[in-house]
C-alpha positions in Angstrom: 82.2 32.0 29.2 79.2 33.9 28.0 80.9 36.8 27.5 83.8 34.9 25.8 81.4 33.7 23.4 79.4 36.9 22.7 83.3 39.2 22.1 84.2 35.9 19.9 80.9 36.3 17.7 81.0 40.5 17.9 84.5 40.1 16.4 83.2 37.3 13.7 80.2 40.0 12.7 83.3 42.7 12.2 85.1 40.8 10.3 82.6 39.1 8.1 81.0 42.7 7.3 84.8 44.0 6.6 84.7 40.9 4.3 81.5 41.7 2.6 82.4 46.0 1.8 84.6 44.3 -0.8 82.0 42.5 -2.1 80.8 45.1 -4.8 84.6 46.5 -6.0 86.8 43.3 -5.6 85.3 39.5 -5.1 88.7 38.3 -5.2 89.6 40.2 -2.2 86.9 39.6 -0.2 86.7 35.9 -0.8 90.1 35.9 1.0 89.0 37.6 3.7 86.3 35.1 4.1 88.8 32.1 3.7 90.6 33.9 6.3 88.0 34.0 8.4 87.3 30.4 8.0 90.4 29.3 9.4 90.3 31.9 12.0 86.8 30.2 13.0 88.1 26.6 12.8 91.1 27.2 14.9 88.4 28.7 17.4 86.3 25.7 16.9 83.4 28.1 15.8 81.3 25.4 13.4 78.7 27.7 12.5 80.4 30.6 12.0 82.5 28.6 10.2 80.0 27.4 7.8 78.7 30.5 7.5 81.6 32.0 6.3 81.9 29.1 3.9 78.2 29.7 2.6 79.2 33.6 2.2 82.4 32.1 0.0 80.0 29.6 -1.9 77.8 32.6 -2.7 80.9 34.7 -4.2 81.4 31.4 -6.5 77.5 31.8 -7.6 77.0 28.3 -6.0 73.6 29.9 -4.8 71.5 26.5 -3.9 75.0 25.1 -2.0 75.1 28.3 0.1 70.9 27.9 1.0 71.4 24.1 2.4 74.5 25.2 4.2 72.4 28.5 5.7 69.7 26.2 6.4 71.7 23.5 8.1 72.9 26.1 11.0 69.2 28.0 11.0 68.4 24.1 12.6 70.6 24.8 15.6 72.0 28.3 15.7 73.3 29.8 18.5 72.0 33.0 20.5 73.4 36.0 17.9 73.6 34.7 14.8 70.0 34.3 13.9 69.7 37.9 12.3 73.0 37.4 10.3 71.8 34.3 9.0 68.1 34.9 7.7 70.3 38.2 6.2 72.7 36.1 4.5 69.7 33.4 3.3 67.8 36.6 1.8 70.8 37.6 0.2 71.4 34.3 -1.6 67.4 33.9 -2.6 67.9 37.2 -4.1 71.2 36.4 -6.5 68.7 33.7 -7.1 66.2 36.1 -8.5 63.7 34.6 -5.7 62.7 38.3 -4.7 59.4 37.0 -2.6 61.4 34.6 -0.4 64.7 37.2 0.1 62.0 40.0 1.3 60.7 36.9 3.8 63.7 36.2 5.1 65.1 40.2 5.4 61.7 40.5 7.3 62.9 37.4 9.4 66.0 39.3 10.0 64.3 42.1 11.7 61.9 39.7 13.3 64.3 38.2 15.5 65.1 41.6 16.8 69.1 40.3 16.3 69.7 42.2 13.1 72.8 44.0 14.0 72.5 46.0 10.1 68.9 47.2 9.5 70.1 49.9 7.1 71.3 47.2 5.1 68.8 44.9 5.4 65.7 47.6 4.2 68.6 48.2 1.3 68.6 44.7 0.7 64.7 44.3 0.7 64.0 47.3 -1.6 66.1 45.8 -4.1 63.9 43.0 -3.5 61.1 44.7 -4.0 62.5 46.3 -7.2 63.2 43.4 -8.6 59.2 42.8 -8.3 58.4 45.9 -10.1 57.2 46.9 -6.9 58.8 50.1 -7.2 57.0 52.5 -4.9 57.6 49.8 -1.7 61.4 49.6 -2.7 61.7 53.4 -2.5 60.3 53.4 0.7 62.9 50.8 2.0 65.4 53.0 0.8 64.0 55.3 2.6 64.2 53.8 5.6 67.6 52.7 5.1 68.8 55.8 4.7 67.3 56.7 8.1 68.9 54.0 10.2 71.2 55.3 12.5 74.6 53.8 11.8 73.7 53.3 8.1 77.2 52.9 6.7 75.9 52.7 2.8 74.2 55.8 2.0 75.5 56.3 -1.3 74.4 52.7 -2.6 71.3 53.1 -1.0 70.6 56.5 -3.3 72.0 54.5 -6.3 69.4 52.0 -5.8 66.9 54.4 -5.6 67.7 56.4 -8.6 67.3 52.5 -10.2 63.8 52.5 -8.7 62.3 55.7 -9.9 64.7 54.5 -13.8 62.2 51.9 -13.7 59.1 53.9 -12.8 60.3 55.8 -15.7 61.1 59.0 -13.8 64.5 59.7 -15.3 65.1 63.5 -13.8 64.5 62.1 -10.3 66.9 59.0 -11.2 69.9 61.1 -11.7 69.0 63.3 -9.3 70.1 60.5 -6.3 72.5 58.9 -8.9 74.5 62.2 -8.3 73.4 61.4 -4.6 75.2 58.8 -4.7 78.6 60.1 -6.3 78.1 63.5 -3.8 77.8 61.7 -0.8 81.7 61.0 -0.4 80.6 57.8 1.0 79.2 55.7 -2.2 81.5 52.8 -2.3 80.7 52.3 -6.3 80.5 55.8 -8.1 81.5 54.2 -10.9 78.1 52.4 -11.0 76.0 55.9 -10.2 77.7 57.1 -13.6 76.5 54.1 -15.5 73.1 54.3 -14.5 73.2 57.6 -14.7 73.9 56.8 -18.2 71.3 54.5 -19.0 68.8 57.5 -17.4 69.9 59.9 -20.1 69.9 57.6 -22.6 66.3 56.9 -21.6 66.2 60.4 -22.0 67.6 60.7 -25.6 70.1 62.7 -24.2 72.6 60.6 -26.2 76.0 62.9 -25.6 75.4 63.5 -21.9 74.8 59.1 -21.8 78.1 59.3 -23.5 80.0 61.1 -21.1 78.7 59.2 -18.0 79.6 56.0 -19.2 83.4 57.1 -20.3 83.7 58.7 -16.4 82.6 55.1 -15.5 85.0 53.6 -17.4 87.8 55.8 -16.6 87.7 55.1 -13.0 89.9 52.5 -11.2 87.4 50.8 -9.3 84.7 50.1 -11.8 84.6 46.3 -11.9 82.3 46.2 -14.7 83.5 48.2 -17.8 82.2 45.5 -20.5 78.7 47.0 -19.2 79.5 50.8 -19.8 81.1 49.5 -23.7 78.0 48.1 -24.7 75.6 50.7 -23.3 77.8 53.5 -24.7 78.2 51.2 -28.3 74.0 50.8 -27.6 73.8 54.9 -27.2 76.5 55.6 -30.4 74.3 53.3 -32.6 70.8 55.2 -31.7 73.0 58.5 -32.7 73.1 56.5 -36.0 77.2 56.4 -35.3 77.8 52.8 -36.6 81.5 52.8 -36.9 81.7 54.1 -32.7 79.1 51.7 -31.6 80.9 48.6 -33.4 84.5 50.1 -31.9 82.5 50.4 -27.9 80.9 46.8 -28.7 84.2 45.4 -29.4 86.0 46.8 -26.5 83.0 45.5 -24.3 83.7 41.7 -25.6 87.6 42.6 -25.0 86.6 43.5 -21.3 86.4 42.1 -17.7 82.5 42.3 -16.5 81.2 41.5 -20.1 78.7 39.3 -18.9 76.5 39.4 -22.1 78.2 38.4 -24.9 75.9 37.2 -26.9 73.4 40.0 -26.6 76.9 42.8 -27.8 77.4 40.3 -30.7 73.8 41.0 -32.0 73.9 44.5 -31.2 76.8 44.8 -32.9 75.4 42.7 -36.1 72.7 45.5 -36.0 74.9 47.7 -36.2 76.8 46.2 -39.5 73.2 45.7 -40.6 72.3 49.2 -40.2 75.9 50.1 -42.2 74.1 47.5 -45.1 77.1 45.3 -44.3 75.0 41.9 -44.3 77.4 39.4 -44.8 79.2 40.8 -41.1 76.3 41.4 -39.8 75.0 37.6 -40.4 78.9 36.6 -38.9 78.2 38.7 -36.0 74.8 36.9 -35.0 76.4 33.7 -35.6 79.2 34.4 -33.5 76.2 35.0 -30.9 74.3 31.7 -31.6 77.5 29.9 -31.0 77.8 31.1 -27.4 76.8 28.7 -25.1 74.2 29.6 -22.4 73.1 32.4 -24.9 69.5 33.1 -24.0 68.0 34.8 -26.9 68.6 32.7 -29.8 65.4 33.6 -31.3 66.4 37.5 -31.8 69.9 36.4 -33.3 67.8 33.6 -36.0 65.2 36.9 -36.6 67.5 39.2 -37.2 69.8 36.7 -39.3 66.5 36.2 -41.4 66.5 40.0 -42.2 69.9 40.1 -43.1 69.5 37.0 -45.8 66.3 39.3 -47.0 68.3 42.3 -47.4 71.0 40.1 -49.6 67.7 38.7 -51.5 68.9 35.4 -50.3 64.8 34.7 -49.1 64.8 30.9 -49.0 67.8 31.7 -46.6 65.7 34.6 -44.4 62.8 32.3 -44.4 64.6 29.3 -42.7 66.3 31.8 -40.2 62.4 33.1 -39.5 61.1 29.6 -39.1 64.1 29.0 -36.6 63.1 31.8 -34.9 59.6 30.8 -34.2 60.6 27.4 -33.1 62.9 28.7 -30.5 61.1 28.6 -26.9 60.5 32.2 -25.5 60.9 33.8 -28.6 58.9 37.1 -28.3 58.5 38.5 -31.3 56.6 36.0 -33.7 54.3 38.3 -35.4 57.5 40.1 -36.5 58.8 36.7 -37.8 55.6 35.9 -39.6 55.5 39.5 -41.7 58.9 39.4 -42.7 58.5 35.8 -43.8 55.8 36.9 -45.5 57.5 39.8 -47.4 60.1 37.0 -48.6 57.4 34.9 -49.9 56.3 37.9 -51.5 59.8 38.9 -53.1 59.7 34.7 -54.3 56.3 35.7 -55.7 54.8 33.2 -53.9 51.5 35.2 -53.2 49.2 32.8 -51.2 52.2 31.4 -48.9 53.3 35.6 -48.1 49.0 36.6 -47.4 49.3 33.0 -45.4 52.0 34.6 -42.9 50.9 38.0 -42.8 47.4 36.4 -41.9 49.5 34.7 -39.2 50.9 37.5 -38.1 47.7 39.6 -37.8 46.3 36.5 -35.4 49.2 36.5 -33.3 48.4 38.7 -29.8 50.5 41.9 -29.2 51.5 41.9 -32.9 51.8 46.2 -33.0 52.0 47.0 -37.0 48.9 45.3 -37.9 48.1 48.3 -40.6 51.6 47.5 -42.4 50.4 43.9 -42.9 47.3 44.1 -43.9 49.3 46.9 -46.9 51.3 44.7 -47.8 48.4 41.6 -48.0 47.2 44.1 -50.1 50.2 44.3 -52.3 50.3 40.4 -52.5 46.4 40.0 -53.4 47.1 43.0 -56.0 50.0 40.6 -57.6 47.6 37.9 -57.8 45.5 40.4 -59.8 42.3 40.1 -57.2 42.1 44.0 -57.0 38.5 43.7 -54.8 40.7 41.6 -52.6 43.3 44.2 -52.3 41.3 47.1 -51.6 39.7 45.7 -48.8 43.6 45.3 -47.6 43.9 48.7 -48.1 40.9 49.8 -46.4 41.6 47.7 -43.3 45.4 49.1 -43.2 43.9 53.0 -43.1 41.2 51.7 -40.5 44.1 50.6 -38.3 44.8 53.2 -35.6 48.3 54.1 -35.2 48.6 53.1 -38.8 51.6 55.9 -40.0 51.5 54.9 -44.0 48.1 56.1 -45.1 49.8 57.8 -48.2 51.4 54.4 -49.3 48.0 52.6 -48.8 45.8 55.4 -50.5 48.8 55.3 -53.4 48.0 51.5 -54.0 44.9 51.7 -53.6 44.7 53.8 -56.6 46.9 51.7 -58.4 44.3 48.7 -57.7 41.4 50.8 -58.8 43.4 51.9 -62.1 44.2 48.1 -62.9 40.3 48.2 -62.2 40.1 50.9 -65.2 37.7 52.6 -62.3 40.2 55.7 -63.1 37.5 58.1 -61.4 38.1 56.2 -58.0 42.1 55.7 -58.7 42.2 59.8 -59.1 40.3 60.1 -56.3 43.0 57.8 -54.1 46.0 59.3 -55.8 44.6 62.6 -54.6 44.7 61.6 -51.4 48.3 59.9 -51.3 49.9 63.1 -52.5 47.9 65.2 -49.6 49.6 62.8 -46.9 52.9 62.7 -48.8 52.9 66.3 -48.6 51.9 66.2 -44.7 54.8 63.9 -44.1 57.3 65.9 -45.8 57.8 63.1 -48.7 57.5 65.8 -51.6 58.6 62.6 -54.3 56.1 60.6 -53.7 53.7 63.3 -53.2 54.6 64.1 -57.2 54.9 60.7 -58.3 50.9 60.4 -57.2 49.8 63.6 -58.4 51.8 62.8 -62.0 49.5 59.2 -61.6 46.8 61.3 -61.2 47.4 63.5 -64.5 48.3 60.9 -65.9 44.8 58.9 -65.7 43.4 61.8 -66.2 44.8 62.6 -69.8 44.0 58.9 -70.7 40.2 59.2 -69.3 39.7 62.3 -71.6 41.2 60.2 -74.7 39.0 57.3 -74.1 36.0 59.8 -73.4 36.9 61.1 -77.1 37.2 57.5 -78.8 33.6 56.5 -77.1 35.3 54.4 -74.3 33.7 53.9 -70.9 35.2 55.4 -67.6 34.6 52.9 -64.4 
């Protein structure tokens, strides 16, 4: 009878493992071979094998806390045999969960109960785990391991995952190096996938056309189950070549296709996109469309970036409510960016005090990154408002700001604020110094707008000289 049971649960294992190799390329397939395994199980009066193919079937339907009571009802009275599969499965499951502490518990578990007829796929499982930590080095070394287990039947996922590890280590060349691994193994049940990451790496790498062409072999092949992910990336990587049209036509096929998971984040890409052609009033449609989808999870970027639209249409009471949204949506991460460009509506309104109130705001919010181009433009507003001391100051603090990349623009008003002074001396000395970092940019205009300034004060110093004036 013992041996009865133990052929009986050898050919369950089989079966649920053949079950779960379609897991990655066809969910529909394999949750029939799960059904079917079911009913093979209940006509053998298996009950926990049967359940455990049922919380394998509730995991394909993402019913993730469903599948963890039912695992955790059989861990209560499993059989000798099973124990492995199940603290496997229950990591698995924590993991879709995004729990990746208590999925590398229960992989260890796994191995703990020295019944864990897949190692290799466990330390697979486990680095992704730890990947999903951040903990990159540890997750490479799981691969590692994986990769070593005799009887490992998933090498080429196993390099896919770790070309993912070193992508997020930032170490690009050595992430397509075992993304082409993967594809060269002859035994990576997703090449399709390798070729999308391996996409994303050159992307990462601003090697826009190769990104191009690794996404479109993705696409092209029959068993890529995710293509609306390889549209978007390829519409992401057409748009950073400043190729609006083609990155608008890839986001669109990306909402038209099966695996577009995202919608709302391609409709705001895509509204950038419009943005960045200077057509606003699609662009605003675009991050509607986005706002409207339900379970959309950044609101907040699609309200921001709907603000900058209205400002570029000079409809600023309009960009100024779609800023406030913005800031009163929960996890929004980008409020100092909010309160600057509401302040450079306020400005446009000429409402002075309210625009040096936001950029104040957004110079006190933490991790706020242009600090130097509000404090400029505070400078601009303070300068309206005809309090030149005031501005300068502005002026000074933007050029003291490292990382600050418009010092000709600051020096330029500056000067302006120093002529409305009539301290002409001090405005030529500013212009001066605008046109030498106009010139060091490249920007040869402005460069000869400030040097005309210059010659300009210049002339009228010398006349007021003549008439008896007074130069500041």
């Amino acid at each position: 009878m013992c041996d009865e049971y133990q052929d009986v649960t050898s050919q369950f294992t089989q079966r649920f493992w053949e079950a779960r190799k379609l897991w990655r390329t066809n969910r529909a397939a394999a949750r029939a071979k799960l059904e079917e395994l079911r009913d093979w199980t209940n006509q053998r009066s298996l009950a926990q094998e049967s359940r455990l193919a049922e919380a394998a079937i509730l995991e394909i339907d993402e019913q993730y806390d469903e599948a963890v009571e039912v695992l955790g009802n059989i861990l209560s009275e499993v059989k000798d045999g099973l124990e492995g599969l199940i603290w496997f499965r229950l990591g698995s499951v924590h993991a879709h969960q995004k729990e990746h502490s208590r999925a590398i518990e229960c992989y260890q578990k796994a191995f703990d109960t020295g019944r864990c007829d897949t190692p290799g796929r466990a330390y697979n499982n486990m680095g992704v785990a730890y990947a999903g930590k951040k903990e990159y080095e540890r997750a490479i070394e799981c691969f590692k391991q994986a990769l070593d287990t005799e009887g490992f039947d998933l090498p080429g996922m196993a390099h896919d995952n770790m070309g993912n590890a070193y992508a997020g280590k930032k170490e690009y060349d050595r992430a397509i190096e075992y993304y082409q691994r993967a594809i060269d193994t002859g035994r990576c049940n997703t090449p399709a996938r390798s070729y999308s990451n391996m996409g994303l790496a050159y992307a990462s790498k601003k090697e826009y056309d190769r990104a191009i062409e690794c996404y479109q072999t993705a696409i092209e092949s029959e068993e890529y189950d995710t293509p609306g992910r390889a549209y978007y990336n390829m519409g992401f990587t057409y748009a950073n070549k400043k190729e609006y049209d083609r990155a608008i036509d890839c986001y669109q096929k990306a909402l038209e296709s099966e695996g577009c998971d995202t919608p709302g984040l391609v409709y705001v890409n895509m509204g950038l996109a419009y943005a960045d052609k200077k057509e606003y009033d699609r662009a605003i449609e675009c991050y509607q469309k986005a706002l409207n989808i339900e379970g959309f999870d950044t609101p907040g970027g699609a309200y921001y970036n709907m603000g900058l639209a209205y400002g570029n249409k000079k409809e600023y009471d309009r960009a100024i409510e779609c800023y406030q949204k913005a800031l009163d949506t929960e996890g929004f991460d980008m409020p100092g960016e909010a309160y600057y460009s509401m302040g450079l509506a306020y400005a446009d309104k000429k409402e002075y005090d309210r625009a040096i109130e936001c950029y104040q705001k957004a110079l006190d919010t933490e991790g706020y990154d242009t600090p130097g181009d509000a404090y400029c433009n505070m400078g601009l507003a303070y300068a309206d408002k005809k309090e030149y001391d005031r501005a300068i100051e502005c002026y000074q603090q933007a050029l003291d700001t490292e990382g600050f990349d418009m010092p000709g623009g600051a020096y330029f008003n500056m000067g302006n604020a120093y002529a409305d002074k009539k301290e002409y001396d001090r405005a030529i000395e500013c212009w001066k110094k605008a046109a030498n970092e106009f010139e060091a940019c490249g920007d040869q205009a402005w460069a000869a707008i400030a040097r005309n300034m210059m010659a300009t004060a210049q002339v009228s110093d010398e006349n007021r000289r003549k008439s008896g004036g007074a130069s500041g």
